[in-house]
C-alpha positions as CSV (number, residue, x, y, z in Angstrom):
1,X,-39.6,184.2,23.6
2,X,-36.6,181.4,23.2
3,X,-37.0,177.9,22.7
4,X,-35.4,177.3,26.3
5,X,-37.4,179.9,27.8
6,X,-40.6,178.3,27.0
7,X,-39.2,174.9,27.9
8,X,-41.7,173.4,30.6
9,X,-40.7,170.7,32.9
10,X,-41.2,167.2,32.2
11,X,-41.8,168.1,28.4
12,X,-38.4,168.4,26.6
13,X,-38.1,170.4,23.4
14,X,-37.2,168.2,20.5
15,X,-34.0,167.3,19.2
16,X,-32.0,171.1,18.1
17,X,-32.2,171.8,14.6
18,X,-34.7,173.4,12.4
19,X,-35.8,171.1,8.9
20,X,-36.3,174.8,7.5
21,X,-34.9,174.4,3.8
22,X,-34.9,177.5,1.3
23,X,-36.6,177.2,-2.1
24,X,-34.4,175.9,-4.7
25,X,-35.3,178.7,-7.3
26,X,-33.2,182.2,-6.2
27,X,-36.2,183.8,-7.9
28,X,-38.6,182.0,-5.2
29,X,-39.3,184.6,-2.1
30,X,-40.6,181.7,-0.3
31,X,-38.7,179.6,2.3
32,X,-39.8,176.2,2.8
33,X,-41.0,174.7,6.3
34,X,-41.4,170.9,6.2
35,X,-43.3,169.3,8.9
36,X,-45.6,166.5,9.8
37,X,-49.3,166.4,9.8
38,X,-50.7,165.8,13.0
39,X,-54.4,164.2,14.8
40,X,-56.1,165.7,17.5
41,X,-58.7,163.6,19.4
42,X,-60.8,164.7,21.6
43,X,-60.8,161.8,24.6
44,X,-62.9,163.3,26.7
45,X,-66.1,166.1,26.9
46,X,-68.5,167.4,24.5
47,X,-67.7,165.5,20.7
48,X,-66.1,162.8,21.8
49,X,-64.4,160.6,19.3
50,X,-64.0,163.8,17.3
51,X,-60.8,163.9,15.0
52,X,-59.4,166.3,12.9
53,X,-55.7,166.4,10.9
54,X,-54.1,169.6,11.6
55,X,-52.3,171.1,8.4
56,X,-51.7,174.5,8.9
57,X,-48.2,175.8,10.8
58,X,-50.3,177.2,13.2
59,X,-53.7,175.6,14.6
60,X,-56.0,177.8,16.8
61,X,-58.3,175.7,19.4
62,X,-61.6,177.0,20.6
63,X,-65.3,177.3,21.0
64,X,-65.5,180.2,18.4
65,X,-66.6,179.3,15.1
66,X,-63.7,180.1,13.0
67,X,-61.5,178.6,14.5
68,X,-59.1,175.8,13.4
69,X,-60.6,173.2,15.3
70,X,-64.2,174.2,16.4
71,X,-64.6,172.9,20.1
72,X,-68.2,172.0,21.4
73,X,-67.2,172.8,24.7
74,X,-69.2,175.5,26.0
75,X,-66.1,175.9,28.9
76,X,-63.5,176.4,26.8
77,X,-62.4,180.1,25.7
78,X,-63.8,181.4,22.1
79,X,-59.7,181.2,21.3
80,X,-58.6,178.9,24.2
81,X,-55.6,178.2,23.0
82,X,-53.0,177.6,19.3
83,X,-50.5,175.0,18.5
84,X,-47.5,176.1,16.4
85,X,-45.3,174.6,14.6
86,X,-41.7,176.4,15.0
87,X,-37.8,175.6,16.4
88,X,-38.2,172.0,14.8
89,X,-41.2,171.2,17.1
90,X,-44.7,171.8,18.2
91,X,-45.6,174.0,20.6
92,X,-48.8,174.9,22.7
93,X,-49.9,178.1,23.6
94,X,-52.6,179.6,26.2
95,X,-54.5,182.2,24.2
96,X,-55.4,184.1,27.5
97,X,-58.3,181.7,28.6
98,X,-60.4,181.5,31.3
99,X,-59.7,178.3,32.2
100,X,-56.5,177.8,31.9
101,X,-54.5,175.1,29.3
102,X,-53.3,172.3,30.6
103,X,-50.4,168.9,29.9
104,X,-51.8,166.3,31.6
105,X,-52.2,168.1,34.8
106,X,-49.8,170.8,34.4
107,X,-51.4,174.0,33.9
108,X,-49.0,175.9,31.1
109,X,-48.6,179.0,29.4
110,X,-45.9,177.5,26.3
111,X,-44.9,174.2,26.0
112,X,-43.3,171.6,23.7
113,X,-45.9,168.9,22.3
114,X,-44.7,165.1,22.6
115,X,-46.8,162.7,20.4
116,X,-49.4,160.9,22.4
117,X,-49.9,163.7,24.7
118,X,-53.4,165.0,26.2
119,X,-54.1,168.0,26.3
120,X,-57.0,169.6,29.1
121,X,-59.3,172.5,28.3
122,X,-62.3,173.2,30.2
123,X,-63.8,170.2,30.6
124,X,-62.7,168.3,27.8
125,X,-59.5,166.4,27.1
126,X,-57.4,166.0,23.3
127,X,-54.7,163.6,22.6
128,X,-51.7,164.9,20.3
129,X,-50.7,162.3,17.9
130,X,-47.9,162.8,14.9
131,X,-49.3,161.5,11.3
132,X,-46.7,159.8,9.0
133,X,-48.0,162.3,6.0
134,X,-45.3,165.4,5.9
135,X,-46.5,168.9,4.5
136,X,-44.9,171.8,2.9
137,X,-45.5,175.2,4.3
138,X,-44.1,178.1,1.9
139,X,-43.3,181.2,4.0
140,X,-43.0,184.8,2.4
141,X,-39.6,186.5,3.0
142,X,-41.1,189.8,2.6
143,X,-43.2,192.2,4.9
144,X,-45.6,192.8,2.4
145,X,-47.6,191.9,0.3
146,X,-49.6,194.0,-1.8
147,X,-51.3,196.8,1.0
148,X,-51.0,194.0,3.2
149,X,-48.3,194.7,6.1
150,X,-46.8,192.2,8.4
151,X,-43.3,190.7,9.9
152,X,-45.0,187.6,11.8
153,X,-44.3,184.1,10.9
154,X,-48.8,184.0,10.2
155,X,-48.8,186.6,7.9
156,X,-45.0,185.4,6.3
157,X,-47.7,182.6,5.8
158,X,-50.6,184.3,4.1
159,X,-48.0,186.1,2.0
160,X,-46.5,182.9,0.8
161,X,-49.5,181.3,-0.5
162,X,-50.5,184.5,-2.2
163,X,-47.3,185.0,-3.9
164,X,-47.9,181.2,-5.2
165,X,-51.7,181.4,-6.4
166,X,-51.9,185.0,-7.4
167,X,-50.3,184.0,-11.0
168,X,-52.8,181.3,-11.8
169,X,-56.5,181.9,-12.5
170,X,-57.5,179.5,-9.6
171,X,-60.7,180.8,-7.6
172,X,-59.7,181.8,-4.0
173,X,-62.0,182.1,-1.1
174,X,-60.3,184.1,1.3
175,X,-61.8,184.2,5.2
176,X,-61.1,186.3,8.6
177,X,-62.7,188.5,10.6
178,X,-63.9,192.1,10.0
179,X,-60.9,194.0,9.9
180,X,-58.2,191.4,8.7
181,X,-57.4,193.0,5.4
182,X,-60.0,190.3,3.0
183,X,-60.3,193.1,0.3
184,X,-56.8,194.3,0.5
185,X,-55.6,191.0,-0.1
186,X,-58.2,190.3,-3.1
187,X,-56.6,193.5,-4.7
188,X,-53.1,192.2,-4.2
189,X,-53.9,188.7,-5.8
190,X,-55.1,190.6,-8.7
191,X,-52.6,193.0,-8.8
192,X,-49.8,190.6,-9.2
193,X,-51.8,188.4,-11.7
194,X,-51.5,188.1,-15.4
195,X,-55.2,190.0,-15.2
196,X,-53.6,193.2,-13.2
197,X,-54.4,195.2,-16.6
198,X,-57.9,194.5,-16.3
199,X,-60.9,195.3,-13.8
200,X,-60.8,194.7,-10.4
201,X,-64.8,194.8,-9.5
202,X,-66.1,194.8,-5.9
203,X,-69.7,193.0,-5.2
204,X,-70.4,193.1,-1.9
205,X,-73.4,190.9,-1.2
206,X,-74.4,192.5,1.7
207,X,-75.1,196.1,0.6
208,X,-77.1,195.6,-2.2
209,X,-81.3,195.0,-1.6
210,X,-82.4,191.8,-1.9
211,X,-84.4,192.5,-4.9
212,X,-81.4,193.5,-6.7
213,X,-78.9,191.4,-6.3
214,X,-79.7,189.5,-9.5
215,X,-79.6,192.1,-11.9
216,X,-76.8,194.2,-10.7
217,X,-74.8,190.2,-10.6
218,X,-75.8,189.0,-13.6
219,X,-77.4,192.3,-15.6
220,X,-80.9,192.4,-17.2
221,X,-82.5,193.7,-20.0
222,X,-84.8,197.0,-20.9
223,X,-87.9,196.1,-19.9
224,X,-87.4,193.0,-17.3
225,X,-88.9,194.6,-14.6
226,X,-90.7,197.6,-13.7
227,X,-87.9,200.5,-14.2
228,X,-85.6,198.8,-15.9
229,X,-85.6,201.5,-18.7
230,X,-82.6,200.5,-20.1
231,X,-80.4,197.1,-20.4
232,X,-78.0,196.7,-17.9
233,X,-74.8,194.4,-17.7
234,X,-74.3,193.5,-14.3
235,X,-70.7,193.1,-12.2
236,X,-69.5,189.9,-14.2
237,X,-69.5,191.3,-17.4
238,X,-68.1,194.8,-16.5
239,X,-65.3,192.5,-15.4
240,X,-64.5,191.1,-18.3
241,X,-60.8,189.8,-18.6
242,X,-60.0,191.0,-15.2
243,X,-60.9,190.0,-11.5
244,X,-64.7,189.6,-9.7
245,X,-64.4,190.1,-6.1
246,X,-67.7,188.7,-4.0
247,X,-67.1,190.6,-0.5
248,X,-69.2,189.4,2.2
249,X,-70.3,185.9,0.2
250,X,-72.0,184.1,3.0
251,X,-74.9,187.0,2.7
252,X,-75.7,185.9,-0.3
253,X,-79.4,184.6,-0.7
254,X,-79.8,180.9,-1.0
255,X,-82.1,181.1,-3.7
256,X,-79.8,182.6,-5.9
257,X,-77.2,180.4,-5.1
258,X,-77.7,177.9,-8.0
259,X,-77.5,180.6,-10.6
260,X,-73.6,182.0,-8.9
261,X,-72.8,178.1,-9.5
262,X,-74.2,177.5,-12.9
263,X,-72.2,181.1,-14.0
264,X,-69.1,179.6,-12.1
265,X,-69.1,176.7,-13.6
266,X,-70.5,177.5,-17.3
267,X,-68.7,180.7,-17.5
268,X,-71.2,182.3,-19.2
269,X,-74.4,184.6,-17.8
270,X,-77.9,185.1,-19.1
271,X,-79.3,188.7,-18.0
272,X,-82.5,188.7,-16.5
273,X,-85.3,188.9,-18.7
274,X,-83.2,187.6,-21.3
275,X,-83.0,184.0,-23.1
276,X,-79.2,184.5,-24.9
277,X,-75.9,184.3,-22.3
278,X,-72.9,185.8,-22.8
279,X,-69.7,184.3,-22.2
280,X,-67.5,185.2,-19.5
281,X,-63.5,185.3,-19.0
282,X,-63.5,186.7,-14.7
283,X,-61.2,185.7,-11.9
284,X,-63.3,184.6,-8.7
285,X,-62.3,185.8,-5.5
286,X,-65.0,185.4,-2.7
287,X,-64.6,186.5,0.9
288,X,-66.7,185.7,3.8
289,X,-66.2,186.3,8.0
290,X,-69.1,184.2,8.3
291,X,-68.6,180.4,9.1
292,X,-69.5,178.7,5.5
293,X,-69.3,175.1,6.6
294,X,-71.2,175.7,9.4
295,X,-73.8,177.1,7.1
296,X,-73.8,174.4,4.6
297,X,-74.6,172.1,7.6
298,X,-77.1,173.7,8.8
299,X,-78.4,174.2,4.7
300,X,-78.7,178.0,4.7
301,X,-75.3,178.1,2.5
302,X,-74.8,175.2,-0.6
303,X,-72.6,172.7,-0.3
304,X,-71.9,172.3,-4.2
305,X,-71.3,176.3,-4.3
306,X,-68.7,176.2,-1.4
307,X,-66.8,173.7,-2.6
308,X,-66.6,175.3,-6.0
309,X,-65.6,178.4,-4.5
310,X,-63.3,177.2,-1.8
311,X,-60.7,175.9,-4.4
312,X,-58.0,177.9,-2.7
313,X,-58.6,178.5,1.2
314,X,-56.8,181.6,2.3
315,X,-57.6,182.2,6.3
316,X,-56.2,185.8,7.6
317,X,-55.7,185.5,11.6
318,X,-56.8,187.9,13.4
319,X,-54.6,190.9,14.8
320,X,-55.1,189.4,18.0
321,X,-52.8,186.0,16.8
322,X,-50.1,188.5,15.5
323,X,-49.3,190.9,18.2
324,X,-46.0,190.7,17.4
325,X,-47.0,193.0,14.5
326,X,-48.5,195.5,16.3
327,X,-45.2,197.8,17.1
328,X,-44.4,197.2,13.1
329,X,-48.3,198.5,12.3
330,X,-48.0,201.4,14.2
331,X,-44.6,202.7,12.9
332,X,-46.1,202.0,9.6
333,X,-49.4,203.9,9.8
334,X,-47.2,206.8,11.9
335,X,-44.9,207.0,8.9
336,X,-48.8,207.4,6.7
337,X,-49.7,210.5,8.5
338,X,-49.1,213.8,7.7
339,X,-48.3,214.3,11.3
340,X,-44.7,212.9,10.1
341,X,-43.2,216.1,11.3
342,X,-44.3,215.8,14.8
343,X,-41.9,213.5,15.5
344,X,-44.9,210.7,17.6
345,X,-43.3,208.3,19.5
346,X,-44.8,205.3,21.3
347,X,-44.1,204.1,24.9
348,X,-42.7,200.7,25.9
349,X,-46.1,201.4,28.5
350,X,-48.5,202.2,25.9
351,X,-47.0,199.9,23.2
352,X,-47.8,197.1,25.7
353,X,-51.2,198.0,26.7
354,X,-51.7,197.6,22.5
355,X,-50.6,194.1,22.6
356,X,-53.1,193.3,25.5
357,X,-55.9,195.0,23.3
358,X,-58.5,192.7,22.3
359,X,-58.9,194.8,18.9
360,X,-62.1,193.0,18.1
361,X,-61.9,195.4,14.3
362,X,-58.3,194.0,13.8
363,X,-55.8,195.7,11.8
364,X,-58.4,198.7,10.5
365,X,-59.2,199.5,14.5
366,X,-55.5,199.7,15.0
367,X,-55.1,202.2,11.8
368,X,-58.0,204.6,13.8
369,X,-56.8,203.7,16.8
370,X,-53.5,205.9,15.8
371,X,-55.1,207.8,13.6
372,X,-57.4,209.1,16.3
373,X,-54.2,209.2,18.6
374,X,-52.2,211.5,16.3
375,X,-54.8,214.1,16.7
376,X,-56.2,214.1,20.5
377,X,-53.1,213.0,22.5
378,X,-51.1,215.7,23.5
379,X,-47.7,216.7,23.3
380,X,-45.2,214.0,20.9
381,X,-46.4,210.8,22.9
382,X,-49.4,208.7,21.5
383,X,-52.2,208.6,24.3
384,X,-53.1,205.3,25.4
385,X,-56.0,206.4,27.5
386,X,-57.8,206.9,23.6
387,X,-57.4,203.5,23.3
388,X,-61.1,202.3,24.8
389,X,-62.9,204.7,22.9
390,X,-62.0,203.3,19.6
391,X,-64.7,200.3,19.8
392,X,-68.1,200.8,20.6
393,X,-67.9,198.0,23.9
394,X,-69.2,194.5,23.4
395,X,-70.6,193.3,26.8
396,X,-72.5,190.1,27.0
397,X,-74.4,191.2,29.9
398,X,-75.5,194.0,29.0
399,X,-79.4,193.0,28.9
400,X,-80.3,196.3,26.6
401,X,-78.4,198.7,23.9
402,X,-79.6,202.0,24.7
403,X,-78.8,204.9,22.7
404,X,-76.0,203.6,19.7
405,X,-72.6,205.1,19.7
406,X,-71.6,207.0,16.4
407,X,-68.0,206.9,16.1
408,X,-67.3,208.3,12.6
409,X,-63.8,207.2,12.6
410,X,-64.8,203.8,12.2
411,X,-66.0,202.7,8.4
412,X,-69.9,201.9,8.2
413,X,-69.4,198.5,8.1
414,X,-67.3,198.3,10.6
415,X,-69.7,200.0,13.1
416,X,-73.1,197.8,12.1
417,X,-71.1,195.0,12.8
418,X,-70.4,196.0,16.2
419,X,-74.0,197.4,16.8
420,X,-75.4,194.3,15.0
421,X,-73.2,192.2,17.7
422,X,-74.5,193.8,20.8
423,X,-78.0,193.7,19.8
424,X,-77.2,189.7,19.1
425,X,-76.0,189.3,23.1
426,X,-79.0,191.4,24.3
427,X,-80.9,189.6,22.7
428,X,-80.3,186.0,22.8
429,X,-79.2,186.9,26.5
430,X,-82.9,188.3,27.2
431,X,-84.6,185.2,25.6
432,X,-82.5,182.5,27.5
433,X,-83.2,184.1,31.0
434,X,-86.7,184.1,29.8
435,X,-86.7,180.5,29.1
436,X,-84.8,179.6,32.6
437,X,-81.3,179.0,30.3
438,X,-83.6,176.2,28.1
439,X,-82.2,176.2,25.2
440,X,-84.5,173.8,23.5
441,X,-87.3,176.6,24.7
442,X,-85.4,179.5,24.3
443,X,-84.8,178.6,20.4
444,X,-88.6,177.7,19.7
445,X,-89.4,181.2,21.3
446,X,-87.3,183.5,19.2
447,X,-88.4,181.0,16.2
448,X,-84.5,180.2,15.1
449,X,-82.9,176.5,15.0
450,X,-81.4,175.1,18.3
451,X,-78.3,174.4,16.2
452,X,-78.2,178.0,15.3
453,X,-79.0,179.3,19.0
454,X,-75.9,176.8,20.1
455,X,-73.9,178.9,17.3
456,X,-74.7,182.2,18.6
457,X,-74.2,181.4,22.5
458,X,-70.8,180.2,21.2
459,X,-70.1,183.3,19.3
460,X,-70.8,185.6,22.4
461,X,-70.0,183.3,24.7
462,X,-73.4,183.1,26.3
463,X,-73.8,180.6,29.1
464,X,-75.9,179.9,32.5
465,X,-74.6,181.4,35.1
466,X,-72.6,178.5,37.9
């Protein structure tokens, strides 16, 4: 879409030009966009008073957790709407909400930002003010980064600040959803460090018992417990010299959390059972789709850890904020198969019923999506009628889960998350219609933190019906 074309009446696009500068270094594969910083206030609704300083290109608005700017509005849309920085201005884009995204009282789809501006969503109301404070965003002029694939402006983003903090031994917490590439792009920060020589270890906190965890972190000794027969290592030592990656962080048990943050900031581990440590030379790279701040509010995740870990903040957007690389993904993965030879093509129909896909498992549904397509549709043209079997549903009414779905196209992971979800929705939804929609009651019931219930009705968007 042009910078006329989503011209809206009564808010003129800013003066023509772009401050778009290139990188003074011909070896840099960054360009440079230069913008300001700007407030948002919200004027009106739930959290009033709120502010926050936007300083990302592109600034996603919602009741969802991880989004940029964490509304409190129950009637706003999980991802109501983004603002963008791009053409030399800022622009505001309805994310396909429920309620609609409004200028004052225009109700818009795209529109140019002027400072002092409010903006309406559900029933709340934000002012858009410009900050004086400029920052630099460095975007990639590559497609790629590592196994990482993309052509859009957010991931020209992502690429950029990987191409800048993969040579230095900074610790990098790297965040999305399920889906979003958070391993891949772990591997390609090691990959294009000064460490690339040496391990690349995977610990994911989430598939290891409980009871565990400890020793297979930190190592132990022969005799420490019953059946440890032998002495052990554990993940940080095995990755000696090279790079540590904790997967799924925000799993990780609170009690052990002090010991991850004496390790990080000692560099050096004492096995269990053991009174000698051994120092430690490992790259940290932690991921998490789990909403970290939220948790160190509500004291279930450390404050001291997160900000230790959280040195270098690298959010991957959802496939759903890139659907611009959705046509590029599918070539790509079509050029992967074996099927090369059959010659797949992809309708300007089908390819648009892809970009209207929710595709709650991001890029990694879209890979089985086609993968799945390449063998069941028939004749050279991808099926698009596959395209609802590749998730396993997520439906908020639904009041019970029945028999699960196995779809054993989709990675383990993957698939618990889903089921995990649904049960959540059921759930919840069951004890808040028990409790007449008391959330107060309903929270006591199910023995969890009202904080924690208003989290999850958030998440699935759970709310009384009008």
């Amino acid at each position: 879409m042009s910078r006329d074309e989503r011209f809206e009446e009564g808010f003129p696009p800013p003066p023509p030009g772009s401050p778009v500068t290139e990188a003074i270094s011909a070896a840099d594969l960054s360009e440079i966009y230069t913008f300001n910083k700007y407030r948002l206030t919200v004027l009106e609704g739930p959290g009033q008073g709120r502010e926050l300083i936007a300083e990302r290109r592109s600034f996603v608005i919602g009741s969802a957790h991880d989004c940029d700017f964490p509304m409190e509005d129950t009637t706003v849309s999980r991802r109501h709407c983004r603002i963008v920085y791009e053409d030399g201005g800022y622009v505001l884009e309805d994310l396909g909400s429920r309620n609609g995204t409004y200028i004052e009282s225009f109700r818009i789809k795209s529109a140019f930002l002027r400072p002092g501006v409010r903006i309406g969503l559900g029933s709340s109301t934000l002012q858009f003010d410009l900050v004086g404070e400029q920052i630099n965003v460095y975007l990639s002029r590559t497609n790629s980064f590592g196994k990482l694939f993309g052509r859009s402006l957010e991931m020209k983003e992502v690429f950029g600040i990987l191409q800048r903090v993969a040579p230095t031994d900074a610790t990098v917490l790297i965040t999305g959803e399920s889906g979003t590439g958070k391993e891949l792009a772990a591997h390609a920060i090691h990959e294009h460090s000064h460490r690339s020589a040496k391990p690349f270890n995977v610990f994911d906190c989430s598939a290891v018992p409980r009871e565990l965890i400890e020793s297979e972190l930190f190592g132990h000794v022969k005799g420490a417990f019953t059946g440890a027969v032998q002495s052990r290592p554990g993940a940080f030592v095995t990755a000696q010299g090279g790079t540590l990656f904790l997967d799924e962080l925000g799993e990780l048990p609170l009690d052990l959390q002090p010991k991850l943050l004496r390790v990080l900031e000692n560099r050096e581990v004492k096995p269990l059972g053991s009174n000698d440590t051994t120092k430690v030379d490992v790259r940290i790279i932690a991921a998490t789709n789990r909403p970290l701040e939220q948790m160190v509010q509500e004291g279930t995740f450390r404050q001291d850890l997160y900000y230790r870990l959280a040195v270098i903040q690298v959010p991957l957007p959802p496939l759903s904020h890139r659907v611009d690389d959705i046509p590029f993904l599918v070539d790509l993965f079509l050029k992967e198969k074996k099927h090369d030879d059959a010659g797949f093509v992809v309708s300007h129909e089908t390819m648009e019923q892809l970009k209207q896909h929710p595709w709650p498992g991001n890029v990694r549904e879209l890979k089985n999506y086609v993968e799945r397509a390449t063998i069941l549709s028939t004749g050279r043209e991808i099926d698009a009628s596959l395209l609802n079997s590749s998730t396993g549903g997520n439906n908020a009414t639904e009041a019970g889960l029945g028999e699960p779905v196995v779809d054993l196209s989709i990675p383990f992971k993957m698939a618990k998350e889903q089921l995990v979800d649904r049960f959540e929705q059921a759930y919840l939804l069951m004890a808040l219609k028990d409790s007449d929609w008391n959330v107060t009651q309903a929270a006591s019931r199910i023995e969890i933190h009202r904080k924690s219930l208003e989290y999850l009705m958030k998440k699935h968007q759970l709310r009384r019906p009008s």
